[in-house]
Backbone as JSON Lines, residues from 0, in Angstrom:
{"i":0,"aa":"X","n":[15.06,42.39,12.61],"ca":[15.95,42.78,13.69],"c":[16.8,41.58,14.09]}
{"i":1,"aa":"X","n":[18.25,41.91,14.24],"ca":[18.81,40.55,14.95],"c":[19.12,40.29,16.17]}
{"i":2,"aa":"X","n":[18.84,39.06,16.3],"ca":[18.39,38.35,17.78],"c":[20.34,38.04,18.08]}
{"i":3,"aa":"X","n":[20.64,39.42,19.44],"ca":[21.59,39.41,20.02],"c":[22.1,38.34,20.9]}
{"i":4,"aa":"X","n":[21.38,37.4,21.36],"ca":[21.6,36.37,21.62],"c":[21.96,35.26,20.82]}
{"i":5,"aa":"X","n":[22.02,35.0,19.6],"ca":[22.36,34.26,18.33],"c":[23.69,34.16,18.6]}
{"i":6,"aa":"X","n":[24.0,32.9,18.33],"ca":[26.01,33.14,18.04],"c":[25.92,33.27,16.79]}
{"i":7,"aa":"X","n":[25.06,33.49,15.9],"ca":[25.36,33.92,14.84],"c":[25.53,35.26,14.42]}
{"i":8,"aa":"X","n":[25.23,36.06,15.3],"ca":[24.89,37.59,15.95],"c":[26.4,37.77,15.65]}
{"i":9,"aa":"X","n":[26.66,38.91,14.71],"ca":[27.76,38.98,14.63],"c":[28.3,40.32,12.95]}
{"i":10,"aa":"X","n":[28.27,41.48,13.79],"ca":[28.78,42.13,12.51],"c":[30.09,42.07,10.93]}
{"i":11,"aa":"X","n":[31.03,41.43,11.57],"ca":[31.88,40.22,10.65],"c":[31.77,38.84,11.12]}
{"i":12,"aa":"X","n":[30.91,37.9,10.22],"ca":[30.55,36.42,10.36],"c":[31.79,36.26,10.57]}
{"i":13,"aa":"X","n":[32.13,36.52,9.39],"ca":[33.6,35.76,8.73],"c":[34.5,35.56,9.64]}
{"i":14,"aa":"X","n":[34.26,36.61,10.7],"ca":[35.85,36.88,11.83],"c":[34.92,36.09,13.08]}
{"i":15,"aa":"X","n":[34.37,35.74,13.15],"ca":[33.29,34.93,14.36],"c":[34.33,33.28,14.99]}
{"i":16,"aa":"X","n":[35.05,33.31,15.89],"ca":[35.32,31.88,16.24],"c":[34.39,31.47,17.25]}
{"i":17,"aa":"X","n":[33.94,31.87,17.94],"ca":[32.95,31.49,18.98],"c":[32.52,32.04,19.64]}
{"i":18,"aa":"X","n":[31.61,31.65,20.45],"ca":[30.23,32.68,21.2],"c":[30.0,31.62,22.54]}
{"i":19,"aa":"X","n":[30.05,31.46,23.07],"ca":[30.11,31.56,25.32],"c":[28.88,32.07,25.55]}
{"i":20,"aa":"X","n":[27.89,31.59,26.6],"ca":[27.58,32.41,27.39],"c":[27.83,32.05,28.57]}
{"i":21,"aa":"X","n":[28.34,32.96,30.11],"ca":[28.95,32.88,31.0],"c":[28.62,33.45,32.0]}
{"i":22,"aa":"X","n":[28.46,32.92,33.35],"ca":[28.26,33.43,34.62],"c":[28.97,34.47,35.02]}
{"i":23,"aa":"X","n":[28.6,35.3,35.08],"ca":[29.81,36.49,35.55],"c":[30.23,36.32,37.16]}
{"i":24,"aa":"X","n":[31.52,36.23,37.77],"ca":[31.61,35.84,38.69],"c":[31.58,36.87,39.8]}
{"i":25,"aa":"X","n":[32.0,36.65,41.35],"ca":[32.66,37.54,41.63],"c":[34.19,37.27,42.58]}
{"i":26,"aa":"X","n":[34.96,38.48,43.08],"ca":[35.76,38.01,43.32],"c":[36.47,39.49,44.33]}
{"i":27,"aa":"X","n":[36.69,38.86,45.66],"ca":[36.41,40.63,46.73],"c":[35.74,41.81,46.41]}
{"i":28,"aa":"X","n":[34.77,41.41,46.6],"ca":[33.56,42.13,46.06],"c":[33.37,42.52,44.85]}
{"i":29,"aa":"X","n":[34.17,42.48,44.01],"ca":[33.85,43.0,42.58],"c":[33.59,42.03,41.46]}
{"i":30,"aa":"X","n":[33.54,42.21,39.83],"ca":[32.82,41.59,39.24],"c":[33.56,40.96,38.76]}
{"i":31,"aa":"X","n":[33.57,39.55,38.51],"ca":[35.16,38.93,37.75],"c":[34.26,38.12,36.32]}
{"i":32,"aa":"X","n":[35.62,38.27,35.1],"ca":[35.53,37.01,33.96],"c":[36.57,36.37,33.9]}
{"i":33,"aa":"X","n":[36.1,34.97,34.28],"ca":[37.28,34.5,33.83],"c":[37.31,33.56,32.59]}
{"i":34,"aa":"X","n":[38.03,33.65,31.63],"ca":[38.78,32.92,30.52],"c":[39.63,31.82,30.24]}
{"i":35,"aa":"X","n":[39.41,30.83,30.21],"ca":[40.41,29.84,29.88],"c":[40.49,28.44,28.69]}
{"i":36,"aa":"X","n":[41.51,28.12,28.3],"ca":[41.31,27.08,27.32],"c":[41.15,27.91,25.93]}
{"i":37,"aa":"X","n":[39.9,27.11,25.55],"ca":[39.93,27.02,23.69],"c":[39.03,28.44,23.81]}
{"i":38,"aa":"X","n":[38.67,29.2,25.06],"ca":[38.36,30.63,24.55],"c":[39.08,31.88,24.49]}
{"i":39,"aa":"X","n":[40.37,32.03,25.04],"ca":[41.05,32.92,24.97],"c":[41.93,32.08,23.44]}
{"i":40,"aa":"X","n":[42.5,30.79,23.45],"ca":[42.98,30.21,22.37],"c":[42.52,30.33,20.94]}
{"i":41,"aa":"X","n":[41.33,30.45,20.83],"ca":[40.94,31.18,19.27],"c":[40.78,32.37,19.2]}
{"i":42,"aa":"X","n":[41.11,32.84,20.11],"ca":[41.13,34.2,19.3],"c":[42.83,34.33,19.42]}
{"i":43,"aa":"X","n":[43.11,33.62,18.92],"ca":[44.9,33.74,19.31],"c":[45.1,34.41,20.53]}
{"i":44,"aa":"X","n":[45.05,34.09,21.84],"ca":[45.6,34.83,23.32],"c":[46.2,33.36,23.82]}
{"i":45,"aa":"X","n":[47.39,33.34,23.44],"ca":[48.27,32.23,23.89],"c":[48.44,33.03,25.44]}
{"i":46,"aa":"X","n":[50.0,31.98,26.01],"ca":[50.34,32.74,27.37],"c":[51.23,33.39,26.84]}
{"i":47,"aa":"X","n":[51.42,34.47,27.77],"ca":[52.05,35.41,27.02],"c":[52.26,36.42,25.76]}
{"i":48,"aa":"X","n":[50.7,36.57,25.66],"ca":[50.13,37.54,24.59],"c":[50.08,38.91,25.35]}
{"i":49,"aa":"X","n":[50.12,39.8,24.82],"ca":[49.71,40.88,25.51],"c":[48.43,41.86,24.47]}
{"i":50,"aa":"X","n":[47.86,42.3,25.98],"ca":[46.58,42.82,25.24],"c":[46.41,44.23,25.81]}
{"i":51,"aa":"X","n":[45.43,44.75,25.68],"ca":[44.39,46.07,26.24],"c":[43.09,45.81,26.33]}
{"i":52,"aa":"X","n":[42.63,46.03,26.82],"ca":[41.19,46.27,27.38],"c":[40.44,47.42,27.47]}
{"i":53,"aa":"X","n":[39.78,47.62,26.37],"ca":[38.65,49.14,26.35],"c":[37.35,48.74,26.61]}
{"i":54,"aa":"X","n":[36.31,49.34,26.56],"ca":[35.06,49.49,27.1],"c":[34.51,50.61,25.94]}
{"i":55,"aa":"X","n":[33.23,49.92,25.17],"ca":[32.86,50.81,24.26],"c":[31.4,50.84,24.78]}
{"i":56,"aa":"X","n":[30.44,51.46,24.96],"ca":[29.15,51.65,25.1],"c":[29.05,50.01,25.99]}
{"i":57,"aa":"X","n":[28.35,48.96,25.87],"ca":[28.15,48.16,26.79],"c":[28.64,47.18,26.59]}
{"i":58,"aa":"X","n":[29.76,46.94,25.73],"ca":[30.89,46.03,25.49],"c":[32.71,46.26,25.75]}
{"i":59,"aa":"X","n":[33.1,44.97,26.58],"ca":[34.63,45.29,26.96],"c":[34.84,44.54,26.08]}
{"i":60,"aa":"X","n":[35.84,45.37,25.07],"ca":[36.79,44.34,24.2],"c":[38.19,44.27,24.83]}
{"i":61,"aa":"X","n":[38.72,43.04,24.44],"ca":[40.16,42.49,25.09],"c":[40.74,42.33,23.97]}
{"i":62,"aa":"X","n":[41.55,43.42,23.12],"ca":[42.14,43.22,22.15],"c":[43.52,42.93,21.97]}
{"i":63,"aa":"X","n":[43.85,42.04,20.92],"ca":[45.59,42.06,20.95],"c":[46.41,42.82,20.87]}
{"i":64,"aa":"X","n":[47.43,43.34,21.16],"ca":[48.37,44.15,21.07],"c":[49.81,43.74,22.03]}
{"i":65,"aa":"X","n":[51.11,44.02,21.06],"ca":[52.3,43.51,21.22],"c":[53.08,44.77,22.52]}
{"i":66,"aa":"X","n":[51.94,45.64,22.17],"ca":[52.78,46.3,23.71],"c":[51.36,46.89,24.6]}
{"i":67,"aa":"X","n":[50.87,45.88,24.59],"ca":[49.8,45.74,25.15],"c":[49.68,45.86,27.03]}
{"i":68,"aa":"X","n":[48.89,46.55,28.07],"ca":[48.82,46.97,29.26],"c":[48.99,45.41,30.26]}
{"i":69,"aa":"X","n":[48.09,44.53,29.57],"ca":[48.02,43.22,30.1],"c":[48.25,42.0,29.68]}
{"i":70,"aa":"X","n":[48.77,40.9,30.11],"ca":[49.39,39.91,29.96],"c":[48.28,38.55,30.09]}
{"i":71,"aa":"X","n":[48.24,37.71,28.83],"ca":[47.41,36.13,29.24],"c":[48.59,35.82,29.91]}
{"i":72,"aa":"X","n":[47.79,34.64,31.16],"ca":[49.01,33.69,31.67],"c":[48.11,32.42,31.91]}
{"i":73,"aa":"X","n":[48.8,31.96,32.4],"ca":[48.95,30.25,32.19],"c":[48.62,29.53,33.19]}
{"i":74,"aa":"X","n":[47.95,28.45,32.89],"ca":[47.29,27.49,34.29],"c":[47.9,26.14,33.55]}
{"i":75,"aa":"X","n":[49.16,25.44,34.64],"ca":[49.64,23.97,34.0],"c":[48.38,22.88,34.12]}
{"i":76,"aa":"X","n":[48.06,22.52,32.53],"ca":[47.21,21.13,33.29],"c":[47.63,20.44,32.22]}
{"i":77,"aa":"X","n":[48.7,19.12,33.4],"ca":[48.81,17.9,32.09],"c":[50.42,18.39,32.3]}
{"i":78,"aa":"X","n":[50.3,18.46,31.11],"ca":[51.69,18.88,30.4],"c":[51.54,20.08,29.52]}
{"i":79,"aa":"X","n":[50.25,20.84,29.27],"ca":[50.7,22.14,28.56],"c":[49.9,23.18,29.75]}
{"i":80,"aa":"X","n":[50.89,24.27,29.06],"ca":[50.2,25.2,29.69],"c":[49.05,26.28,28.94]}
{"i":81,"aa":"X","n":[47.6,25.72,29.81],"ca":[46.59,26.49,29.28],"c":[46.31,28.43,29.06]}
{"i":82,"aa":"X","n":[45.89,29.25,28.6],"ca":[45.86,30.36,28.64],"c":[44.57,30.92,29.57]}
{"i":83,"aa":"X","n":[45.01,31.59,30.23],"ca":[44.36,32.35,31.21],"c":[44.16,33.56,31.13]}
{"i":84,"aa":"X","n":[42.85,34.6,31.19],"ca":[42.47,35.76,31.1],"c":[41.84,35.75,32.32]}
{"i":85,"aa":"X","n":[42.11,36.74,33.59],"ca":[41.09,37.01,34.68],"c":[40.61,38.64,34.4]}
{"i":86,"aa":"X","n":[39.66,38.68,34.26],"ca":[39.47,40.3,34.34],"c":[38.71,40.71,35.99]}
{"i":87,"aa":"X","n":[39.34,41.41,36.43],"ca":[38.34,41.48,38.41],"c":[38.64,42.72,38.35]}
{"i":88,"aa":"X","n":[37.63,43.61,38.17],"ca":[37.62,45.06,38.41],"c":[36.27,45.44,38.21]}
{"i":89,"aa":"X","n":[35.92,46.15,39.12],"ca":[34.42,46.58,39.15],"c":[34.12,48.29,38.25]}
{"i":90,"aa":"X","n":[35.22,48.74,37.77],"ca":[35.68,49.39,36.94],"c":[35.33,49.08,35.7]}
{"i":91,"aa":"X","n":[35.84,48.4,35.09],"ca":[35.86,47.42,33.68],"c":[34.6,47.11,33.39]}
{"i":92,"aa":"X","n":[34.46,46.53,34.58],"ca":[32.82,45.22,34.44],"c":[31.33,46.5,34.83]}
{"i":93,"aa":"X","n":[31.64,47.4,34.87],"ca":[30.71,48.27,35.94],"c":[29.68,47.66,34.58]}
{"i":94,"aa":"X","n":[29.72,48.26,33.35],"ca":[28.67,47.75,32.41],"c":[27.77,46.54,32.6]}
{"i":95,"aa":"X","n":[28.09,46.17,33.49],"ca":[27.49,44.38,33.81],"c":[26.63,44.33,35.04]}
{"i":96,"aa":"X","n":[26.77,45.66,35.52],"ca":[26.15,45.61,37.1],"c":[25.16,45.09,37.29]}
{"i":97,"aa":"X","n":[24.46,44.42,37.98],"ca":[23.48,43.73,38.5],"c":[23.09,42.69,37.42]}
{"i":98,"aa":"X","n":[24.09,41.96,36.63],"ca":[23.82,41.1,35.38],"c":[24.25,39.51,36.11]}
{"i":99,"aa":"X","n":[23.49,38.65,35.97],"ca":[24.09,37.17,36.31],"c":[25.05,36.59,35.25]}
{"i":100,"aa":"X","n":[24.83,36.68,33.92],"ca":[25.58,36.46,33.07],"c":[25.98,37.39,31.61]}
{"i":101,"aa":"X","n":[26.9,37.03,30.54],"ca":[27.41,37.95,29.63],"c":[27.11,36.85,28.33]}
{"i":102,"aa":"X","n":[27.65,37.69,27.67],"ca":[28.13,36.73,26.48],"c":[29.28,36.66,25.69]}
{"i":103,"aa":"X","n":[30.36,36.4,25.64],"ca":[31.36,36.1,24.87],"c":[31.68,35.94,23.65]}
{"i":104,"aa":"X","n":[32.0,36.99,22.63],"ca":[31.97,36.74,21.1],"c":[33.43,36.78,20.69]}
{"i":105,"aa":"X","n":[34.39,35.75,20.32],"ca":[35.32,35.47,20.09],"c":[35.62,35.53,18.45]}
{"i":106,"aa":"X","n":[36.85,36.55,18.26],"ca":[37.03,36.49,16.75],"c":[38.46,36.72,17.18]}
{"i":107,"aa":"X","n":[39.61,36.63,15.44],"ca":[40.49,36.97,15.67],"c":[41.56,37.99,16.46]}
{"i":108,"aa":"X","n":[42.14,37.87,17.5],"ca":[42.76,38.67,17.86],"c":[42.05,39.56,19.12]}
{"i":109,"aa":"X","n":[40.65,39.12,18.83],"ca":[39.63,39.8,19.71],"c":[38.83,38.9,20.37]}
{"i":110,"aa":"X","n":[38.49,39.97,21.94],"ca":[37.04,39.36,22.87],"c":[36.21,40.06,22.81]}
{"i":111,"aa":"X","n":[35.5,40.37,22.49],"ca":[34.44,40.74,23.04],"c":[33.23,40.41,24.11]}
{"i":112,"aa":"X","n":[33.18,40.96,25.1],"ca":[32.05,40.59,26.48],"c":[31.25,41.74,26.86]}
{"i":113,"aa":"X","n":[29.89,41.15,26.33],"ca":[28.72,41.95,26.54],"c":[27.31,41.46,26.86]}
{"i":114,"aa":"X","n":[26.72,42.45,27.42],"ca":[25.55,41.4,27.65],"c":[24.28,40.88,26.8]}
{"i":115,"aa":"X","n":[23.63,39.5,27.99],"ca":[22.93,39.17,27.39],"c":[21.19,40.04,27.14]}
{"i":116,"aa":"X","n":[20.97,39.85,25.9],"ca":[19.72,40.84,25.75],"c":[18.47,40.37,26.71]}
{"i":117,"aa":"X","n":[18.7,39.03,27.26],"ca":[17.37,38.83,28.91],"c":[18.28,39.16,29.69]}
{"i":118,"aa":"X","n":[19.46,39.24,30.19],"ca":[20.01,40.05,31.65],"c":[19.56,42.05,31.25]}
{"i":119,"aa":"X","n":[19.8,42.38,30.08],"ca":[19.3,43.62,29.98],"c":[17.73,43.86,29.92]}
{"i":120,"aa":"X","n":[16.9,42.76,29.54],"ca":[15.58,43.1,29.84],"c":[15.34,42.93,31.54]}
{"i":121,"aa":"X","n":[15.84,42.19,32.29],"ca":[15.62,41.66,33.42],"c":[16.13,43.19,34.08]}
{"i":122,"aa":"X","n":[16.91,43.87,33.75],"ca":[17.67,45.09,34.59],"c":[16.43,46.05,34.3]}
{"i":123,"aa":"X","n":[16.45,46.15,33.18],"ca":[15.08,47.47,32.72],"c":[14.0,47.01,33.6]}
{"i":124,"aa":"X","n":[13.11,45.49,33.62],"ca":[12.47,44.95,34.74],"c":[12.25,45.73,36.17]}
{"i":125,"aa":"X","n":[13.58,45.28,36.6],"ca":[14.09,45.84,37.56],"c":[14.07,47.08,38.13]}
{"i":126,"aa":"X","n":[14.68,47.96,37.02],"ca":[14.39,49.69,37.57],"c":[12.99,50.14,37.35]}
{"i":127,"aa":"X","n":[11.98,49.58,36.56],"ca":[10.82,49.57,36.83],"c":[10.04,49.72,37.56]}
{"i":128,"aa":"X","n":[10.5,48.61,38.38],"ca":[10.1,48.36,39.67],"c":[10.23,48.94,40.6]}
{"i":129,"aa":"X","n":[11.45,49.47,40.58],"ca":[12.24,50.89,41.55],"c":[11.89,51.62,41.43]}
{"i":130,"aa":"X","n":[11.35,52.16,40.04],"ca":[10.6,53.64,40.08],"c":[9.22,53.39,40.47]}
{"i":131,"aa":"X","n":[8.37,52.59,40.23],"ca":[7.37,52.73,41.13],"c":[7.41,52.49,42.3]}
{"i":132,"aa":"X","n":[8.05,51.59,43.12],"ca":[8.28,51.7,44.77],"c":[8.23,52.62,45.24]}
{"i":133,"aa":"X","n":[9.45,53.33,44.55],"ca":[9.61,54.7,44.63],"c":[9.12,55.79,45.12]}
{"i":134,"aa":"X","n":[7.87,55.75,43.71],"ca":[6.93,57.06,43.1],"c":[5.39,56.47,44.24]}
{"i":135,"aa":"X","n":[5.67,55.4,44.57],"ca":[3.91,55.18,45.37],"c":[3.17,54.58,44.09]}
{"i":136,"aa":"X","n":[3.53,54.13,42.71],"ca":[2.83,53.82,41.85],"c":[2.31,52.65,42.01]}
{"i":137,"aa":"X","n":[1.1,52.21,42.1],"ca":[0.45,50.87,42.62],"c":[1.02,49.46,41.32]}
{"i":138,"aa":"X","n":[1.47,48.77,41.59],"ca":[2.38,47.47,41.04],"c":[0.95,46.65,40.37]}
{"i":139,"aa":"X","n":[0.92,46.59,38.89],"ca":[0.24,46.18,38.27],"c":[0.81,44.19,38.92]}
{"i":140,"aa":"X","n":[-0.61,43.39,39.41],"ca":[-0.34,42.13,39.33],"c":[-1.03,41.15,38.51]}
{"i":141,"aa":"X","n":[-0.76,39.74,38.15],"ca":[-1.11,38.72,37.44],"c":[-1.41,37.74,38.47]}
{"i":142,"aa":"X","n":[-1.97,36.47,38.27],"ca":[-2.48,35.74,38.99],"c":[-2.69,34.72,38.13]}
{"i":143,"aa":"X","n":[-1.93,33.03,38.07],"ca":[-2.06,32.15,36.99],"c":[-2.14,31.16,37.8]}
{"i":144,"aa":"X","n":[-3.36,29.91,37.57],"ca":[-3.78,28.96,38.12],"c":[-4.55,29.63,39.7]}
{"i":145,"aa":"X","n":[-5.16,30.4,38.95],"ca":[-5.97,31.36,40.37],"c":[-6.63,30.66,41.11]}
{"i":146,"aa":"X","n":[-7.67,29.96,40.87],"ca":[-8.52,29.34,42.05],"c":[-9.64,29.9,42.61]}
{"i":147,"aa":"X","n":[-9.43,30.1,44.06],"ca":[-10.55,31.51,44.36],"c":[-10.1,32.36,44.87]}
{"i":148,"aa":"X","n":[-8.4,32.32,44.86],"ca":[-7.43,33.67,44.83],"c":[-7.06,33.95,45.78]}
{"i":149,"aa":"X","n":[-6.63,32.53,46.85],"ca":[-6.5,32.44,48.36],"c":[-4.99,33.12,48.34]}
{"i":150,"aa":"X","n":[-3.98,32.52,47.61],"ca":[-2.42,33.09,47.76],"c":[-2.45,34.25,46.98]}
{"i":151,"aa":"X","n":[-3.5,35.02,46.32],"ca":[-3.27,36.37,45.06],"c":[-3.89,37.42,46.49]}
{"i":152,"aa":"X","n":[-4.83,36.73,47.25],"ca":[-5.26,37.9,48.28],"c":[-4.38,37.74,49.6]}
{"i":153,"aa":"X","n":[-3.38,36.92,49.41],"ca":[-2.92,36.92,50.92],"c":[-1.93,37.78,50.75]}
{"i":154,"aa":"X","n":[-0.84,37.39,49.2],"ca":[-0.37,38.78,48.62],"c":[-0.39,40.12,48.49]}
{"i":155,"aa":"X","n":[-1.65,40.49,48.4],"ca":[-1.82,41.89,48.12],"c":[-2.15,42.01,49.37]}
{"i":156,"aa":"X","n":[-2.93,41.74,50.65],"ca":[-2.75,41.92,51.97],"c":[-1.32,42.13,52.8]}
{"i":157,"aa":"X","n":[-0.2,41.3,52.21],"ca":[0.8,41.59,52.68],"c":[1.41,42.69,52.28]}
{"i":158,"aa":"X","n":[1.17,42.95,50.91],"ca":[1.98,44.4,49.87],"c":[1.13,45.22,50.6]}
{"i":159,"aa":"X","n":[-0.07,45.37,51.38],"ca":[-0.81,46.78,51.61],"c":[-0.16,46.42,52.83]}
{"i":160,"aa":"X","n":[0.21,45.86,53.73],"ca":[0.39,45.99,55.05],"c":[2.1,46.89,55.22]}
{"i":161,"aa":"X","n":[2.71,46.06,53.75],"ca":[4.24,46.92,53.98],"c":[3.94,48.35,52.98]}
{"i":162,"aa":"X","n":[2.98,48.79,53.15],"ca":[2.41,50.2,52.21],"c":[2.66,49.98,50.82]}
{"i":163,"aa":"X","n":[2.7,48.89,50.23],"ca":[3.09,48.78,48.34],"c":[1.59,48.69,48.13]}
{"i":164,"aa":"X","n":[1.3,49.64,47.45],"ca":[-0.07,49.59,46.79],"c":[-0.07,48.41,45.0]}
{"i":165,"aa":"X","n":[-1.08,47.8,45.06],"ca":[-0.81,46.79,44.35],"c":[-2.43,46.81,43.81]}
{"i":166,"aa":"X","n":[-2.33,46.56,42.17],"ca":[-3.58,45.98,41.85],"c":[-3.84,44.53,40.79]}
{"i":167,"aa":"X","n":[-4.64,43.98,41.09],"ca":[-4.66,42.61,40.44],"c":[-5.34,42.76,38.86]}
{"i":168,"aa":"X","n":[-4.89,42.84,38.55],"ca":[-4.6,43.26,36.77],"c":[-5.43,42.13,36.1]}
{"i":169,"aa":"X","n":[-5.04,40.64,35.77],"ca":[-5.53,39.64,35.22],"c":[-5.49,38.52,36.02]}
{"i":170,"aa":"X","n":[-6.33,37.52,35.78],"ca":[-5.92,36.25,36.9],"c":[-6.29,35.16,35.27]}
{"i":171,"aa":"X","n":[-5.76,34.19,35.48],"ca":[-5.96,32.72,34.54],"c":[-6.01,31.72,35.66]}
{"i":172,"aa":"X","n":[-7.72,31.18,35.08],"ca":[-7.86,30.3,36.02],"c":[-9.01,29.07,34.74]}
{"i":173,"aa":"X","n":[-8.86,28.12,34.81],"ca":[-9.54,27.19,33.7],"c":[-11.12,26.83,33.84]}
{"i":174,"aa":"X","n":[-11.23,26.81,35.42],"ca":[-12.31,26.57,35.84],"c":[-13.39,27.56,36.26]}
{"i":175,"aa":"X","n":[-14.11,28.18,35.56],"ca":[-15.23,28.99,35.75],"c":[-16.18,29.48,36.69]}
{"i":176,"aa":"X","n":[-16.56,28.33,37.28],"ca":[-17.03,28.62,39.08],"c":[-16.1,29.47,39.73]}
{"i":177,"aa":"X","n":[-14.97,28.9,39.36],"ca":[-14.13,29.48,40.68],"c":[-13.54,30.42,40.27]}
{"i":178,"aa":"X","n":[-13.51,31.29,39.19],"ca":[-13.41,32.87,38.73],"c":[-14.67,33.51,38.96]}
{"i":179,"aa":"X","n":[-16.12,32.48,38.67],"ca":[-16.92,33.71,39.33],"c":[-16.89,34.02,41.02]}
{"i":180,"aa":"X","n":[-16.58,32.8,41.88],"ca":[-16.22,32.89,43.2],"c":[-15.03,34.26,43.6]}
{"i":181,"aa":"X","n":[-14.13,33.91,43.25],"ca":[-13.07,34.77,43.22],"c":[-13.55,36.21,42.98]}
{"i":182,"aa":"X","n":[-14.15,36.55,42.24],"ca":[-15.01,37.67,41.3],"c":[-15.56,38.21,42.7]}
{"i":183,"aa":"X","n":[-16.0,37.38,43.1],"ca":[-17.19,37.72,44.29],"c":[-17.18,38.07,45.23]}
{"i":184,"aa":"X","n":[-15.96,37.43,46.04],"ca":[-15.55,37.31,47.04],"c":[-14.64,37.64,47.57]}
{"i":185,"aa":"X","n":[-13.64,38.58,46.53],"ca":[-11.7,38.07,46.43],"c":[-11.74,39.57,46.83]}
{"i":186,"aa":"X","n":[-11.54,40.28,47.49],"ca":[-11.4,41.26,47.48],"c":[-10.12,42.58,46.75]}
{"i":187,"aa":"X","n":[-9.31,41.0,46.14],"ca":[-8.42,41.53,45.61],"c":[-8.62,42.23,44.41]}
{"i":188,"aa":"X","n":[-10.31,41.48,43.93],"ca":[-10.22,42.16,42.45],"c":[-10.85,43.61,42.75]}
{"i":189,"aa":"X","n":[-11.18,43.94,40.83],"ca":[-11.69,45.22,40.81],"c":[-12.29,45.5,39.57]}
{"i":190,"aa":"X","n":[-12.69,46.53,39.06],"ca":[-13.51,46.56,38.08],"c":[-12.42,46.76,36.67]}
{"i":191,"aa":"X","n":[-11.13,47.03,37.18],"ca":[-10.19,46.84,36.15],"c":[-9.14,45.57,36.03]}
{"i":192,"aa":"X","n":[-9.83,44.3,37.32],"ca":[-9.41,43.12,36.8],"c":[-10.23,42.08,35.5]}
{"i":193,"aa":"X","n":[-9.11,41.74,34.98],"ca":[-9.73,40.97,33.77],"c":[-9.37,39.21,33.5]}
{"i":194,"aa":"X","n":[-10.76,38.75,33.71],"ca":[-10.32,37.32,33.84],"c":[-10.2,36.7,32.74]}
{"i":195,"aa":"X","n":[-9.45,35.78,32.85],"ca":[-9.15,34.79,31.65],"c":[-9.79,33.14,31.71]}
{"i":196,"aa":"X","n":[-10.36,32.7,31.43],"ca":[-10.82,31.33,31.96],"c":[-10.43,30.57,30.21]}
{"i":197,"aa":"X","n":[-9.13,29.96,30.66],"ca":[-8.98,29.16,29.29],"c":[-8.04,28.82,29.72]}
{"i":198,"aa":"X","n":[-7.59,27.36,29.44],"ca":[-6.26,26.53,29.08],"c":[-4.77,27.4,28.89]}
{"i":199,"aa":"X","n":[-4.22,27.25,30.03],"ca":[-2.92,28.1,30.08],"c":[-2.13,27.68,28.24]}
């Protein structure tokens, strides 16, 4: 399987000038990219290129075209003028929603901006989480460098107090006494917690 995060990730190598990854910004409330220098510049988007902008499944391409909807323009620094792409539309970018960053795959004539495959695991994460809040489904927890599980039970005391039902799943702790203590005492565990006592 190929690892979408690769700048080598790329269905024509051959047409590949470069690969970005980038903070997605924002900008009056909505989602902004902005472009400038040697990344709109290899893919040929001088100033004064004109392009279009489509949206295919979870990628916006910014393609060239001579009678194109939108215009690169120009930021003076120095003595030349650099090429500029702003994209700010929460329209465009909606594909990106709740994403911190994208990735940028630059080939001839073309952008491509899509995301990264951990901002899309982090979103799936996410609605996860929402559906059990949700549903009342009790939030499977972990517990690493446990101890005798003073901050894992003050936790789940606080999740039962705001009604999140929560159960303590595994704890990793190195020292053995103090998993059987914990065991004993912790009220957090249960007969479907499972300890780990070994070297993180």
């Amino acid at each position: 399987m190929a690892d979408t995060n690769s700048p080598h990730f790329d269905q024509e190598p051959s047409r590949l000038k470069g690969y970005y990854v980038k903070k997605l910004g924002q900008n009056r409330g909505a989602p902004r990219v902005w472009l400038q220098g040697s990344q709109p510049t290899l893919a040929g988007f001088v100033p004064g290129t004109r392009f279009d902008v489509r949206v295919k499944d979870r990628t916006v391409v910014l393609q060239a075209n001579p009678d194109g909807s939108r215009m690169v323009s120009a930021k003076r620094i120095g003595e030349r003028d650099n090429p500029v792409i702003d994209i700010n539309s929460r329209e465009l970018l909606a594909v990106f929603d709740g994403m911190a960053a994208i990735r940028v795959v630059v080939k001839d004539g073309e952008i491509a901006l899509m995301p990264l495959a951990s901002e899309i695991k982090k979103q799936r994460r996410f609605n996860r989480l929402k559906e059990k809040l949700e549903s009342g489904e009790p939030l499977a927890m972990g517990s690493l460098y446990h101890g005798i599980g003073v901050l894992s039970h003050a936790i789940h005391a606080g999740l039962a107090q705001a009604g999140v039902p929560a159960r303590l799943k595994m704890i990793s702790e190195l020292e053995e006494h103090l998993v059987e203590h914990a065991r004993e005492h912790n009220d957090a565990w249960s007969v479907d917690t499972r300890p780990y006592s070994a070297s993180i």
